[in-house]
PDB file of N, CA, C and O in Angstrom:
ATOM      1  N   UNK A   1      80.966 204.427 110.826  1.00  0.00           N
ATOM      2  CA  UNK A   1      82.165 204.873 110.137  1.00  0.00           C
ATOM      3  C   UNK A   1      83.211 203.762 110.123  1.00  0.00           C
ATOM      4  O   UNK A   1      83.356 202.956 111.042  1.00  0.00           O
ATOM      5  N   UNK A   2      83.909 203.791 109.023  1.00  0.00           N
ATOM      6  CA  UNK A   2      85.224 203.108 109.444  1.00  0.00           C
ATOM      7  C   UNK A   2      86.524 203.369 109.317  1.00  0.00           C
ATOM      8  O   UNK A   2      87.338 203.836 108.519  1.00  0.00           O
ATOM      9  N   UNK A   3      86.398 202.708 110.836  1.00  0.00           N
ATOM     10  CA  UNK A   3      88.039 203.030 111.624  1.00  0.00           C
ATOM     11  C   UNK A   3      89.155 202.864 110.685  1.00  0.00           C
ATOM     12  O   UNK A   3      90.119 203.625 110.752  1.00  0.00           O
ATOM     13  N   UNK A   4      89.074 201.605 109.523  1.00  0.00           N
ATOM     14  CA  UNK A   4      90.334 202.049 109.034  1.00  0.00           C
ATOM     15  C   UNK A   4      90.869 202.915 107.710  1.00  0.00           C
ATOM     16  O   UNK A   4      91.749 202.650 106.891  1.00  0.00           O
ATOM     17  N   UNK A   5      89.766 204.326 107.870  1.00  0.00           N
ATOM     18  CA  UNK A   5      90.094 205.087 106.982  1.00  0.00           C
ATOM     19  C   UNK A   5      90.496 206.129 108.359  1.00  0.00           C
ATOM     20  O   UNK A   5      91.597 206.541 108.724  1.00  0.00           O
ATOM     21  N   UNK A   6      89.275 206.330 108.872  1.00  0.00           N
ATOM     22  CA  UNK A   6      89.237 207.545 110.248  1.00  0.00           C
ATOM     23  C   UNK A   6      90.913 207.245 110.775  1.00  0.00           C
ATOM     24  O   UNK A   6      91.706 207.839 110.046  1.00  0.00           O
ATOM     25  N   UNK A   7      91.348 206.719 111.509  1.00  0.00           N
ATOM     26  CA  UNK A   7      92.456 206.353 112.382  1.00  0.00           C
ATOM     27  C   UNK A   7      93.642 206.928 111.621  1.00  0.00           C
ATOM     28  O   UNK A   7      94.394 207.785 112.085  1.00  0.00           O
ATOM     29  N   UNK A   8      93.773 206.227 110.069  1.00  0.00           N
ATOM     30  CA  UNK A   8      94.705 206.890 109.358  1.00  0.00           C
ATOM     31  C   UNK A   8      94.748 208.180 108.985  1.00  0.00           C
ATOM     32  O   UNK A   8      95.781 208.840 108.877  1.00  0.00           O
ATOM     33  N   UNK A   9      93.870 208.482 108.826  1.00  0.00           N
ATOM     34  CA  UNK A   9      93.786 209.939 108.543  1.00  0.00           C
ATOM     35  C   UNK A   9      93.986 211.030 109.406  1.00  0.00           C
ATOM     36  O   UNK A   9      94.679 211.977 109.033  1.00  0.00           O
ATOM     37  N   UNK A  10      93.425 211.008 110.590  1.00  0.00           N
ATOM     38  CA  UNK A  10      93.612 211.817 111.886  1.00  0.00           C
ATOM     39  C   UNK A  10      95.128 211.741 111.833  1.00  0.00           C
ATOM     40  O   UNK A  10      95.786 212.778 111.751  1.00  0.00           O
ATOM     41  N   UNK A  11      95.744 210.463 111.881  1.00  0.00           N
ATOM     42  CA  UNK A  11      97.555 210.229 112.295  1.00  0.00           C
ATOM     43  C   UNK A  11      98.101 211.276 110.556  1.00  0.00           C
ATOM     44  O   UNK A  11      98.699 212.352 110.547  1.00  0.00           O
ATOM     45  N   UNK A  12      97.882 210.902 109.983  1.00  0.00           N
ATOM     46  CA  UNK A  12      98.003 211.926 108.956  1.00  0.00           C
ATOM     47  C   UNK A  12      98.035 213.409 109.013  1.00  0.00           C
ATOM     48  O   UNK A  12      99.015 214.153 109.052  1.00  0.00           O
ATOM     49  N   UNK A  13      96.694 213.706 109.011  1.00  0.00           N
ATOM     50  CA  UNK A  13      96.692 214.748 109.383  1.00  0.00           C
ATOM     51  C   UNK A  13      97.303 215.803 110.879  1.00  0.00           C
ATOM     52  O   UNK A  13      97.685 216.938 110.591  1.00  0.00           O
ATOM     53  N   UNK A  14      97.343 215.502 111.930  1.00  0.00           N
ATOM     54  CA  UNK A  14      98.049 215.264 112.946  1.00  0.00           C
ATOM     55  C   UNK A  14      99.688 215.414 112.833  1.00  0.00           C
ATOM     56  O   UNK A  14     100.410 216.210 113.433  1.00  0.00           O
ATOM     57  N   UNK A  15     100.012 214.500 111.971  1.00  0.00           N
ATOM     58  CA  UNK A  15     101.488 214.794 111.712  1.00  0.00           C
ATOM     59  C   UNK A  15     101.964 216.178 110.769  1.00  0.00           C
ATOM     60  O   UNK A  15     102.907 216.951 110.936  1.00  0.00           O
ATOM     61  N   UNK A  16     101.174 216.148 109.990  1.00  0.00           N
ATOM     62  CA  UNK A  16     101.191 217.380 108.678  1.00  0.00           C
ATOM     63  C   UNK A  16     101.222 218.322 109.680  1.00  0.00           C
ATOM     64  O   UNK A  16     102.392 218.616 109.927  1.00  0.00           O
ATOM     65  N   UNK A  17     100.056 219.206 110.687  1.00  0.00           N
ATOM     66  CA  UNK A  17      99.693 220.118 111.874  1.00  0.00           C
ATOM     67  C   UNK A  17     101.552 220.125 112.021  1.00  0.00           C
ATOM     68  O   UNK A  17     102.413 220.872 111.555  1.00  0.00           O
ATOM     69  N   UNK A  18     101.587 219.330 112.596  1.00  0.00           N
ATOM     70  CA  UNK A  18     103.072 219.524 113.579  1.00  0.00           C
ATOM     71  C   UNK A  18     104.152 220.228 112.986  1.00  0.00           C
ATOM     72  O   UNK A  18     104.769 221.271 113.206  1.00  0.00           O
ATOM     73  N   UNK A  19     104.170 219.304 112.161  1.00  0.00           N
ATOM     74  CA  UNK A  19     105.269 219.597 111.171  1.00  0.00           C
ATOM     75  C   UNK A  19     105.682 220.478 110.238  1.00  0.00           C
ATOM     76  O   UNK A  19     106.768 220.998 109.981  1.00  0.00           O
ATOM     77  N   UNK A  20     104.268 220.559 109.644  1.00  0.00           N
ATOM     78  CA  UNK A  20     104.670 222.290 108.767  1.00  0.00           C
ATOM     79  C   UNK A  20     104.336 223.553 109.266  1.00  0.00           C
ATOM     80  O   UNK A  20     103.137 223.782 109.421  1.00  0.00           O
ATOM     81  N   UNK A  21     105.133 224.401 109.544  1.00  0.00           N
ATOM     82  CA  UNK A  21     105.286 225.414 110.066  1.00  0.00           C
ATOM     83  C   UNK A  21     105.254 226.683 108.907  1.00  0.00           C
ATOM     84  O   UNK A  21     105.708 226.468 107.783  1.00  0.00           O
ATOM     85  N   UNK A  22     104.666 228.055 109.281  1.00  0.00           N
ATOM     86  CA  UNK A  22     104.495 228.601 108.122  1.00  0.00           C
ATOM     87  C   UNK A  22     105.731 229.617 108.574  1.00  0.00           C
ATOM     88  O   UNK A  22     105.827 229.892 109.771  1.00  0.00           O
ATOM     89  N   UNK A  23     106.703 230.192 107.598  1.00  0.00           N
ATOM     90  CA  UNK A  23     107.205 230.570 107.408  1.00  0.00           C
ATOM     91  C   UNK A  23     107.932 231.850 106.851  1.00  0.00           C
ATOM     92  O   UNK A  23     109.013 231.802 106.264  1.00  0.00           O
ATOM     93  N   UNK A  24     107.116 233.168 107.135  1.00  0.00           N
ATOM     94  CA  UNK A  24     107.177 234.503 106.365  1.00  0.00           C
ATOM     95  C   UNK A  24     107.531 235.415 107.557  1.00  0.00           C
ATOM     96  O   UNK A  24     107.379 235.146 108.748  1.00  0.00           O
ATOM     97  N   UNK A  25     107.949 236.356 107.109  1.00  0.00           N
ATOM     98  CA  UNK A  25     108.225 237.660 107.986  1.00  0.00           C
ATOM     99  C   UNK A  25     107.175 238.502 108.809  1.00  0.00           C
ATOM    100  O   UNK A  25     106.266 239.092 108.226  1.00  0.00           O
ATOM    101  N   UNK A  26     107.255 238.523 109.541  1.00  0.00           N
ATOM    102  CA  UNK A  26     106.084 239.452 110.839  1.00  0.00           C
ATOM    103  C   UNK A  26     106.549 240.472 111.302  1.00  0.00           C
ATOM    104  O   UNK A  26     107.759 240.597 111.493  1.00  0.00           O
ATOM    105  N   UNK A  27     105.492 241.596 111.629  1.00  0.00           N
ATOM    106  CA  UNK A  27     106.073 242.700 112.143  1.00  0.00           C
ATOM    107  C   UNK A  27     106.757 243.003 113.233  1.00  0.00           C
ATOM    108  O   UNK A  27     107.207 244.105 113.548  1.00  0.00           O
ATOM    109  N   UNK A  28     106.843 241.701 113.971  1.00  0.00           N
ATOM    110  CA  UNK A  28     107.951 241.433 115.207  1.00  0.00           C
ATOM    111  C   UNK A  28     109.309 241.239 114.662  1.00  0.00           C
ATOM    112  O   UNK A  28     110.234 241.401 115.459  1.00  0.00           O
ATOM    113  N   UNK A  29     109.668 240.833 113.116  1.00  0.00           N
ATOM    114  CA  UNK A  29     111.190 240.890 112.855  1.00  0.00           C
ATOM    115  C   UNK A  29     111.105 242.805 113.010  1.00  0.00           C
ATOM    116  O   UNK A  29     111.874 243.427 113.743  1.00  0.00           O
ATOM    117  N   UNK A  30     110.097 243.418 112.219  1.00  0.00           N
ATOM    118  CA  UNK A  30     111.124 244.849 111.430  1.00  0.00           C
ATOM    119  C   UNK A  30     110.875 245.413 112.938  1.00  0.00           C
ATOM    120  O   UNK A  30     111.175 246.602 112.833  1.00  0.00           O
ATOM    121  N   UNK A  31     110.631 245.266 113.779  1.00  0.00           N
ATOM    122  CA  UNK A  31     110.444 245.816 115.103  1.00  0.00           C
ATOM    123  C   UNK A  31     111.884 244.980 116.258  1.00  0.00           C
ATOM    124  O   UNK A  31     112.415 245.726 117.080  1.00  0.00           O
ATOM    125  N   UNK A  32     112.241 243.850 116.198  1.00  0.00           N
ATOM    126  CA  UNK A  32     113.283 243.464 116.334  1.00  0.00           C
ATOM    127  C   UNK A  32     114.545 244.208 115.674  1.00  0.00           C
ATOM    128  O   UNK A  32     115.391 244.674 116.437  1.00  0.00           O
ATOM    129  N   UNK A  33     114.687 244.321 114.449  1.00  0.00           N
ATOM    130  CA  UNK A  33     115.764 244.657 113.558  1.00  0.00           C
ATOM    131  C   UNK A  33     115.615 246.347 113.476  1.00  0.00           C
ATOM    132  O   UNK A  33     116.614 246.929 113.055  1.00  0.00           O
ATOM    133  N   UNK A  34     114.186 247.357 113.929  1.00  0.00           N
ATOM    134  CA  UNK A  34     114.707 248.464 114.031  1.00  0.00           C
ATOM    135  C   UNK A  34     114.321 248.958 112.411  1.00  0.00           C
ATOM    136  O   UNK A  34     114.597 250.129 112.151  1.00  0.00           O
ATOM    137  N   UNK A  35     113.844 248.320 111.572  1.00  0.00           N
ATOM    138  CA  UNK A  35     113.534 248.518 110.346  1.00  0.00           C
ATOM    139  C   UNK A  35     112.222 248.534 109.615  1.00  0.00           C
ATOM    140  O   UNK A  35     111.269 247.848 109.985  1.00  0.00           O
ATOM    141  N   UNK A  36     112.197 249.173 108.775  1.00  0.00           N
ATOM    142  CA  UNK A  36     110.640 248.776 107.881  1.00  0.00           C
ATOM    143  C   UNK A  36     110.200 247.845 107.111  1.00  0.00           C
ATOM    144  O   UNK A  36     110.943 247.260 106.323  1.00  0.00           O
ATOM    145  N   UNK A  37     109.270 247.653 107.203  1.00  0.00           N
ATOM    146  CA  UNK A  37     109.050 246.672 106.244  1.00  0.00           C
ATOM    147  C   UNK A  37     109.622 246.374 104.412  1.00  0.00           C
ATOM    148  O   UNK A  37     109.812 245.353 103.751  1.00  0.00           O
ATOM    149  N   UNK A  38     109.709 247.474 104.199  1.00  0.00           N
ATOM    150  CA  UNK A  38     110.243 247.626 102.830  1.00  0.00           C
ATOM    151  C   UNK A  38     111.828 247.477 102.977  1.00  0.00           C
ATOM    152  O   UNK A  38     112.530 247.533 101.967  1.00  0.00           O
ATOM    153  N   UNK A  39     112.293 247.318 104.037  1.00  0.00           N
ATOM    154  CA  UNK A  39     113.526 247.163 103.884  1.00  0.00           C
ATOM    155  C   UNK A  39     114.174 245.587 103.572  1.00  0.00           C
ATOM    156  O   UNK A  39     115.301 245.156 103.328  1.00  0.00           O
ATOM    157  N   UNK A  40     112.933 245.043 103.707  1.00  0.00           N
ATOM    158  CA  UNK A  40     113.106 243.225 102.990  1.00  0.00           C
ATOM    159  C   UNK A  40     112.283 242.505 102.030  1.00  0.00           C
ATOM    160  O   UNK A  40     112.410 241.339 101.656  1.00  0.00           O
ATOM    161  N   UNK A  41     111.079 243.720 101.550  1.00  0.00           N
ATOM    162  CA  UNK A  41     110.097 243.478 101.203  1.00  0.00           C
ATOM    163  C   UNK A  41     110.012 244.622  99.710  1.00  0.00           C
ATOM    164  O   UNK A  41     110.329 245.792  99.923  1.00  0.00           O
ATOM    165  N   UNK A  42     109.573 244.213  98.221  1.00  0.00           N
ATOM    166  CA  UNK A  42     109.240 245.227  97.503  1.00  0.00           C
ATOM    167  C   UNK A  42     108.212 246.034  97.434  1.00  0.00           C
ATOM    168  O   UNK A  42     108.177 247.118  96.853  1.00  0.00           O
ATOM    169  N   UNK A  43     107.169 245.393  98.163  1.00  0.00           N
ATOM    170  CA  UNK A  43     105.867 246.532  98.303  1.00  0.00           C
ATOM    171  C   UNK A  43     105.279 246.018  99.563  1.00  0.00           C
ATOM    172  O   UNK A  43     105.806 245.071 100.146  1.00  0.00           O
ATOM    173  N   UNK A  44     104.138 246.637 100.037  1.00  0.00           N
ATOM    174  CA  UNK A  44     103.704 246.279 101.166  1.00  0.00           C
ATOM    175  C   UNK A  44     102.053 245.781 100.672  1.00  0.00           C
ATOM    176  O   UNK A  44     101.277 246.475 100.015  1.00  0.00           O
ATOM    177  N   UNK A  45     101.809 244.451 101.173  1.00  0.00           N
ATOM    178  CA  UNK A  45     100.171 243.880 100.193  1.00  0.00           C
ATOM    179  C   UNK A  45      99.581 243.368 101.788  1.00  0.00           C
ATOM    180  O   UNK A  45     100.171 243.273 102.864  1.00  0.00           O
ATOM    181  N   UNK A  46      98.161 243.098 101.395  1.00  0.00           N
ATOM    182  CA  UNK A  46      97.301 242.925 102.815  1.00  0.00           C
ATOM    183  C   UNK A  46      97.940 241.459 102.838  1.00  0.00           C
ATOM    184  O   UNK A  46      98.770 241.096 103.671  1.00  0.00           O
ATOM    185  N   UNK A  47      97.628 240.977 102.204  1.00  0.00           N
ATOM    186  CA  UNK A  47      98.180 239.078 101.978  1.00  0.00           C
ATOM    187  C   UNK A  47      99.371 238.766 102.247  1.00  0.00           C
ATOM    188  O   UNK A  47     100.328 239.249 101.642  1.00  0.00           O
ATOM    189  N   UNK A  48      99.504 237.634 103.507  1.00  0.00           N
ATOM    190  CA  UNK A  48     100.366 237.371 103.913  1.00  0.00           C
ATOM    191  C   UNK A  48     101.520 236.862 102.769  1.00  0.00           C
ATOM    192  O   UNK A  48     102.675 237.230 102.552  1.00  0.00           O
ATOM    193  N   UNK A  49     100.551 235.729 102.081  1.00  0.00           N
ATOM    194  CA  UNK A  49     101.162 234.935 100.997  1.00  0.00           C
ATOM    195  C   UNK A  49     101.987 235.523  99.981  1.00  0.00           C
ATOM    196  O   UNK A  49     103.116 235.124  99.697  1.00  0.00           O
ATOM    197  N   UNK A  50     101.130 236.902  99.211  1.00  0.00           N
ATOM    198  CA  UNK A  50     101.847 237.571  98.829  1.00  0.00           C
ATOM    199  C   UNK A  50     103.511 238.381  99.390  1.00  0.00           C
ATOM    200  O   UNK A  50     104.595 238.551  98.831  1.00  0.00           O
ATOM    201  N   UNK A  51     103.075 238.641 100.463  1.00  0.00           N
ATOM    202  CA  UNK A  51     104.511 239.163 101.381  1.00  0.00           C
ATOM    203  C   UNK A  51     105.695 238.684 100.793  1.00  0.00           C
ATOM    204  O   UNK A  51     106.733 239.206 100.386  1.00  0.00           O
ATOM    205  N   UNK A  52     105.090 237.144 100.890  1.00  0.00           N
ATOM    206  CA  UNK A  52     106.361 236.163 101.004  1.00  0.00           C
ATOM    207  C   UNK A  52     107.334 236.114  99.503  1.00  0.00           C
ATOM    208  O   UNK A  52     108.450 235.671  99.234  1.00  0.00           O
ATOM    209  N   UNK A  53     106.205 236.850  98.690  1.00  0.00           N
ATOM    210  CA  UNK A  53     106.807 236.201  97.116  1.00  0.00           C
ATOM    211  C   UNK A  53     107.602 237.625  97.140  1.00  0.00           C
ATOM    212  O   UNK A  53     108.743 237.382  96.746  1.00  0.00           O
ATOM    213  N   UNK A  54     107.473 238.939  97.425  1.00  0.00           N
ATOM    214  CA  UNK A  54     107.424 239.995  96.664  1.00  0.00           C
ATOM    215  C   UNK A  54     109.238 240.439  97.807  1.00  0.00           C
ATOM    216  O   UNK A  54     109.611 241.600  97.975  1.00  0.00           O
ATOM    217  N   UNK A  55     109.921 239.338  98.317  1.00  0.00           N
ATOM    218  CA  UNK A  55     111.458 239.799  98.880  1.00  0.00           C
ATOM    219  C   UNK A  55     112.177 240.023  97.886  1.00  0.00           C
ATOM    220  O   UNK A  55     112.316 239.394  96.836  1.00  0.00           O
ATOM    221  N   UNK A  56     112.755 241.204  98.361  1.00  0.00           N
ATOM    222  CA  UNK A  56     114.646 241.682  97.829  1.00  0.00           C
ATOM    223  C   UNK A  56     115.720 241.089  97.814  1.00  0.00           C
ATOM    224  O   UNK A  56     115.929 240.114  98.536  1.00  0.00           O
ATOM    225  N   UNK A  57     116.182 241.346  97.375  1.00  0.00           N
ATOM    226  CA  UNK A  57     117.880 240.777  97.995  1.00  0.00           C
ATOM    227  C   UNK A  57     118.141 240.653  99.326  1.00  0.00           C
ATOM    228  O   UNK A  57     118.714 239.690  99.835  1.00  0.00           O
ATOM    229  N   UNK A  58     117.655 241.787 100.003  1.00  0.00           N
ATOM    230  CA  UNK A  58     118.089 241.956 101.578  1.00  0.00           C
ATOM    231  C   UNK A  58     116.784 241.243 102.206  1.00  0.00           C
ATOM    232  O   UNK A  58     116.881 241.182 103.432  1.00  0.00           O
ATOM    233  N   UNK A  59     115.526 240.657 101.674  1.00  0.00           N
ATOM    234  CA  UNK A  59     114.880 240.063 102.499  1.00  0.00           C
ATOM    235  C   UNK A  59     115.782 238.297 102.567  1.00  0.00           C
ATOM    236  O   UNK A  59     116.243 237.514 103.397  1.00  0.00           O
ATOM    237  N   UNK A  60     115.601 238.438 101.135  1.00  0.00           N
ATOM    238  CA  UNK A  60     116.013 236.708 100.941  1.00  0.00           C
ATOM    239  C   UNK A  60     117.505 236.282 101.519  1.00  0.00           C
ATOM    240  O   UNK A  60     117.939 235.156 101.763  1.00  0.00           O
ATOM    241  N   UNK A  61     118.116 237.536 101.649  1.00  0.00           N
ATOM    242  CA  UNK A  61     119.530 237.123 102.721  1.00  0.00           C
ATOM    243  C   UNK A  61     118.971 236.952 104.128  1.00  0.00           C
ATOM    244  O   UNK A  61     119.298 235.968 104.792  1.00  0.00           O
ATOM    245  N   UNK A  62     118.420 237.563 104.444  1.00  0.00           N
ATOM    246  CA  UNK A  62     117.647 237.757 105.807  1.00  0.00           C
ATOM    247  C   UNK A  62     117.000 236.207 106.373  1.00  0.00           C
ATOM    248  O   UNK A  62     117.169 235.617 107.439  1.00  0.00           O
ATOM    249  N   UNK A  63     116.298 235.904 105.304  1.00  0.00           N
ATOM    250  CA  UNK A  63     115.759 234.905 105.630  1.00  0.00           C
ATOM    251  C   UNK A  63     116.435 233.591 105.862  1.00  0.00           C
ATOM    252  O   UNK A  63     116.201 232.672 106.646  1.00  0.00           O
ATOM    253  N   UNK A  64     117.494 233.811 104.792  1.00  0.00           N
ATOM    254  CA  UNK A  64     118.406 232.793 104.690  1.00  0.00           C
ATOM    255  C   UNK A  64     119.540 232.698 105.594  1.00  0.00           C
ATOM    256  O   UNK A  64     120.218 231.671 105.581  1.00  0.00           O
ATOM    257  N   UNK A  65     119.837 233.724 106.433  1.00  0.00           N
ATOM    258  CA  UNK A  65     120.454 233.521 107.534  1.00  0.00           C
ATOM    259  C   UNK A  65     120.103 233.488 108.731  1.00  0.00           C
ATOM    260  O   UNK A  65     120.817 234.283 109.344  1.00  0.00           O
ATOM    261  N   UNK A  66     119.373 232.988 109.412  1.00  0.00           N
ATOM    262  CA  UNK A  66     118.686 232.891 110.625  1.00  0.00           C
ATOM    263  C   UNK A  66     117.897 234.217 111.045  1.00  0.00           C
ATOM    264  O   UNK A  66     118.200 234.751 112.112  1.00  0.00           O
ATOM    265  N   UNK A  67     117.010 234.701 110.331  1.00  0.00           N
ATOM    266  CA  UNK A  67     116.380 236.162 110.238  1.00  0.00           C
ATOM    267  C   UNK A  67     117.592 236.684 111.189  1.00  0.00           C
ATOM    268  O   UNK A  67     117.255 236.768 112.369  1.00  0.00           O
ATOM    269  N   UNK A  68     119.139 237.106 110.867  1.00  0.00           N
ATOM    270  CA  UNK A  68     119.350 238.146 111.235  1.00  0.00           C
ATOM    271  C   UNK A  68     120.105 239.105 110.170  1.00  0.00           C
ATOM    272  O   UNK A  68     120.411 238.428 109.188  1.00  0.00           O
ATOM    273  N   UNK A  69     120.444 240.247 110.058  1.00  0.00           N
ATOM    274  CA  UNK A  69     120.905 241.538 109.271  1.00  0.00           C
ATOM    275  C   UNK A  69     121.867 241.295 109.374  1.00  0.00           C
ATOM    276  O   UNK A  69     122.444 241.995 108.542  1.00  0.00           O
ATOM    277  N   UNK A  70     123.280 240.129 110.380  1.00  0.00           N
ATOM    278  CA  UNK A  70     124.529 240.950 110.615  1.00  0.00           C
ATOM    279  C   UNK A  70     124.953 240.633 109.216  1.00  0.00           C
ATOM    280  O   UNK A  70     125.309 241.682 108.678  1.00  0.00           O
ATOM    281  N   UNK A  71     125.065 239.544 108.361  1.00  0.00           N
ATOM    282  CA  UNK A  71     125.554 239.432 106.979  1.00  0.00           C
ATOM    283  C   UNK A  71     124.992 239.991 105.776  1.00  0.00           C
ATOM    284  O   UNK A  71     125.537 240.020 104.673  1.00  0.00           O
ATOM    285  N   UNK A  72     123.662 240.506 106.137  1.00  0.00           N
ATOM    286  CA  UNK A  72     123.565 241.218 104.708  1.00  0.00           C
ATOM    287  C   UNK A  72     123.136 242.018 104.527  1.00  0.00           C
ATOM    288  O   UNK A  72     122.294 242.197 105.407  1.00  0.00           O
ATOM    289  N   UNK A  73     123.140 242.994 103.655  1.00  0.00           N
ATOM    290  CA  UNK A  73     124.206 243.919 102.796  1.00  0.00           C
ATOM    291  C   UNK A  73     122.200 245.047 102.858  1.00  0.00           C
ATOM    292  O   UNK A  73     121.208 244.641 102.252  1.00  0.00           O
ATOM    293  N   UNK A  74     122.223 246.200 103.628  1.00  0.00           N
ATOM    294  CA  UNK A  74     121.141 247.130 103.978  1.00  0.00           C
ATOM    295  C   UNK A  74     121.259 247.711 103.013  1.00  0.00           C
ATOM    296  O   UNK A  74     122.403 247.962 102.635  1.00  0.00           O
ATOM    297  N   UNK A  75     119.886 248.246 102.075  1.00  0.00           N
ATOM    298  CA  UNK A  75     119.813 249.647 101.325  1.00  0.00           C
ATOM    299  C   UNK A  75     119.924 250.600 102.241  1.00  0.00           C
ATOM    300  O   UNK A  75     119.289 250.548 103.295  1.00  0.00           O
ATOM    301  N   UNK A  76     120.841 251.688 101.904  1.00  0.00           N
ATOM    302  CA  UNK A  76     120.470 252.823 103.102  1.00  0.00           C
ATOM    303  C   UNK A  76     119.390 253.715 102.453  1.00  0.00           C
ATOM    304  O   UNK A  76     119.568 253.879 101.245  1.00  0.00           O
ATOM    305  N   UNK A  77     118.424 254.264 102.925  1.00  0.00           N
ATOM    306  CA  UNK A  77     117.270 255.159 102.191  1.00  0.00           C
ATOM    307  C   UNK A  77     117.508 256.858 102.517  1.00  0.00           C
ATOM    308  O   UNK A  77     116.734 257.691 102.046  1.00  0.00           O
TER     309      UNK A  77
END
């Protein structure tokens, strides 16, 4: 093999691992916050990925403030 494809690539890849972090809502927030899932979410899908696309108003505030509720604005049901 050669090392100077292998070496770069591992350090590549290696750095990418670290660094990107995935980023969506888990059932440890609506269990933190006391809430359902639909309360940040428009439907509920098996796919994580999907989750992520299908936020409200009150998810995408949520998210956007350090996952917490105190600034934004609850549907009451």
């Amino acid at each position: 093999m050669s090392y100077k494809i292998v070496i770069p690539s591992t350090l590549l890849m290696t750095g990418l691992l670290l660094c990107v972090s995935t980023s969506y809502g888990t059932q440890e927030y609506a269990k933190k916050e006391k809430k359902s899932c639909t309360t940040c979410h428009g439907k509920i899908v098996a796919d994580k990925t999907e989750m992520t696309k299908n936020l409200n108003d009150t998810g995408t505030c949520y998210k956007d403030n350090e996952h917490s509720l105190a600034k934004c604005a609850v549907p009451k049901k």
